[in-house]
C-alpha positions in Angstrom: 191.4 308.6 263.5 195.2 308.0 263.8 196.4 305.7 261.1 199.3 303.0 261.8 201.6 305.5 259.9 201.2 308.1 261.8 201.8 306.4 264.6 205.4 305.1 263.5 206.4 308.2 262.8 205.2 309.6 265.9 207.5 306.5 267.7 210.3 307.4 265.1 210.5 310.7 266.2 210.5 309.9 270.1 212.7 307.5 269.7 215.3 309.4 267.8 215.0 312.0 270.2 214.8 310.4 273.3 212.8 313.4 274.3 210.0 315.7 273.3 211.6 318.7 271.7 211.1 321.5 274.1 211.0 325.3 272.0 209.2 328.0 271.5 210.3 328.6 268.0 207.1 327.3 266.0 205.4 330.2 268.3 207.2 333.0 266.2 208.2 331.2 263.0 205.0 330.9 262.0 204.9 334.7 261.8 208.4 334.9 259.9 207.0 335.2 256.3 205.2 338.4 257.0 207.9 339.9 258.4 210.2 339.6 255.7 207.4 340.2 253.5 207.3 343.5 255.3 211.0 344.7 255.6 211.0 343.6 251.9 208.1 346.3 251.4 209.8 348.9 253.7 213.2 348.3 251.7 212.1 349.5 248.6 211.7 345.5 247.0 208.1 345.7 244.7 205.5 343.8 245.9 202.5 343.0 244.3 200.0 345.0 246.6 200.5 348.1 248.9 201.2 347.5 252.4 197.4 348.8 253.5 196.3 346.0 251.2 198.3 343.5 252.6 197.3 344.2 255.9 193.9 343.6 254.8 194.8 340.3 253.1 196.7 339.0 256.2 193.5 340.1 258.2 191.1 338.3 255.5 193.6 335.2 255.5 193.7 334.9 259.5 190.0 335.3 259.6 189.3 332.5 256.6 192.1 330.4 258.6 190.7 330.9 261.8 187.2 330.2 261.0 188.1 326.8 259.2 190.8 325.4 261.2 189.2 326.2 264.8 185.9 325.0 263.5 187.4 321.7 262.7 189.3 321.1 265.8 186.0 321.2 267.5 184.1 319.1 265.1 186.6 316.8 265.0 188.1 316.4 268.2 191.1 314.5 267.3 193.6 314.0 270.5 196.9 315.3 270.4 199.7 312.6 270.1 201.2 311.1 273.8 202.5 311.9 275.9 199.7 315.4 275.4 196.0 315.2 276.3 193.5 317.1 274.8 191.2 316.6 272.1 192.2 319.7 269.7 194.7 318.3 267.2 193.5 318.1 263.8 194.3 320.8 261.9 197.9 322.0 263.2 196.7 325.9 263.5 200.4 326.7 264.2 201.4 324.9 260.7 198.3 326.6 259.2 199.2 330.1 260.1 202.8 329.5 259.0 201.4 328.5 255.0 198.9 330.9 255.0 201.5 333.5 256.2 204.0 331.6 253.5 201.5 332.0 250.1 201.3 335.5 251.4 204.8 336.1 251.2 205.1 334.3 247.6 201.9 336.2 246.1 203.3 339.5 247.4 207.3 338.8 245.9 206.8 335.9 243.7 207.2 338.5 240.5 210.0 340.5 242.1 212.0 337.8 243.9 210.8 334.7 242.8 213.8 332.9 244.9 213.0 334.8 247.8 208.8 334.3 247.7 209.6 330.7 248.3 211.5 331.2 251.5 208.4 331.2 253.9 207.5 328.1 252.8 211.3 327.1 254.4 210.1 328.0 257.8 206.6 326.8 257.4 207.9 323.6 256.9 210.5 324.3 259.9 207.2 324.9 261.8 205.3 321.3 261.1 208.4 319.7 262.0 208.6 321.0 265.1 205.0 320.7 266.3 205.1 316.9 265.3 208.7 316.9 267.1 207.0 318.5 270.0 204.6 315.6 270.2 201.7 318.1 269.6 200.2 317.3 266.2 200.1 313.9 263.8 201.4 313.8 260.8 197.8 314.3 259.0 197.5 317.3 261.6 199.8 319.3 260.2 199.3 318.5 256.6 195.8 319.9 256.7 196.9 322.7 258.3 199.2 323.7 255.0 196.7 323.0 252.7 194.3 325.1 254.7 196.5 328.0 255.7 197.4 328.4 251.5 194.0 327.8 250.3 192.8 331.0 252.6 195.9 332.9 251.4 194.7 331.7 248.0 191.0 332.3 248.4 192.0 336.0 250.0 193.9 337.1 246.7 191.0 335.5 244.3 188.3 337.3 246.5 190.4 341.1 246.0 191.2 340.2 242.8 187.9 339.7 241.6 186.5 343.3 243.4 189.4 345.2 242.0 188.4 343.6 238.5 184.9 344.6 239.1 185.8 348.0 239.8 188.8 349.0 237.1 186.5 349.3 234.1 184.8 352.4 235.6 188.0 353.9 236.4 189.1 352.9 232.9 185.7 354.8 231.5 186.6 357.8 234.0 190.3 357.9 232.5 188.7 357.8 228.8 186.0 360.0 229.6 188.4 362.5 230.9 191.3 361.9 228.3 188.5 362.4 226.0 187.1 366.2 227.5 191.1 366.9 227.5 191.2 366.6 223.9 187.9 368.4 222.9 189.2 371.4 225.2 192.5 371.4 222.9 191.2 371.6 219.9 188.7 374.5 220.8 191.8 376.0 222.1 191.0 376.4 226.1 194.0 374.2 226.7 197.4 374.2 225.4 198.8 370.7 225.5 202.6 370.2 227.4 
């Protein structure tokens, strides 16, 4: 249900414009955090996972996004704002995949670069303010789509977290197990310690 704010600002913004941004901008900002993400990886800059894994949290995020947001647009079918028709509005799966692609970025510099790990969240932002200057989401449209599009980033890192917690004790007990047959072949003398 569109609320009377919403409505305002959608007036606001037509009338401050005149006209209904035309761009294509949102279509590849959205993407913009993973890139520099990327070239950030590529250029030596740590990140917090290896690019194989990040592929597989981008793939995990998209699907989580995906699943939630598109599911949603069909349950609700909320119509876009006028002078659009169509009853696919709510969330903004644009503004979605530019947080989701924005948490990414800060989980994967936020302990190298913590300046820089914000700066998707720049163009995120850059992209809900063009798809509600576009005349193709409500305000509520595109806030739902950041709080989804972070909480599947967010959900992604908790689920590998967890699995790579689960798994590190028994490489832990390997490591001990083997530091420990090191030692006992040293001091029966098979092995000279470097």
């Amino acid at each position: 249900m569109i609320t009377a704010l919403e409505k305002k600002i959608h007036n606001a913004v037509l009338e401050k414009n005149g006209v209904i941004v035309k761009t294509a901008a949102d279509d590849y900002l959205k993407w913009l955090p993973l890139v520099l993400a990327g070239v950030a990886d590529v250029f030596g800059m740590r990140t917090r996972t290896s690019w194989k894994r990040q592929v597989l949290m981008v793939a995990g995020t998209e699907a989580i996004r995906y699943l939630v947001a598109d599911n949603l647009k069909k349950l609700t079918k909320e119509r876009r704002p006028f002078p659009y028709t169509g009853k696919h509005s709510f969330p903004s799966g644009h503004t979605c995949t530019a947080f989701a692609n924005a948490e990414l970025m800060h989980m994967e510099l936020k302990d190298s670069s913590p300046a820089l790990s914000y700066a998707g969240y720049l163009t995120a932002t850059a992209v809900a303010a063009i798809r509600i200057a576009k005349s193709r989401h409500w305000s509520k449209d595109v806030l739902a789509g950041a709080v989804i599009g972070i909480l599947s980033a967010k959900l992604v890192y908790f689920l590998f977290d967890r699995v790579s917690k689960e798994k590190k004790p028994v490489k832990q007990m390997r490591r001990q197990e083997s530091t420990a047959a090191e030692e006992s072949l040293q001091a029966t003398g098979f092995i000279h310690s470097s």
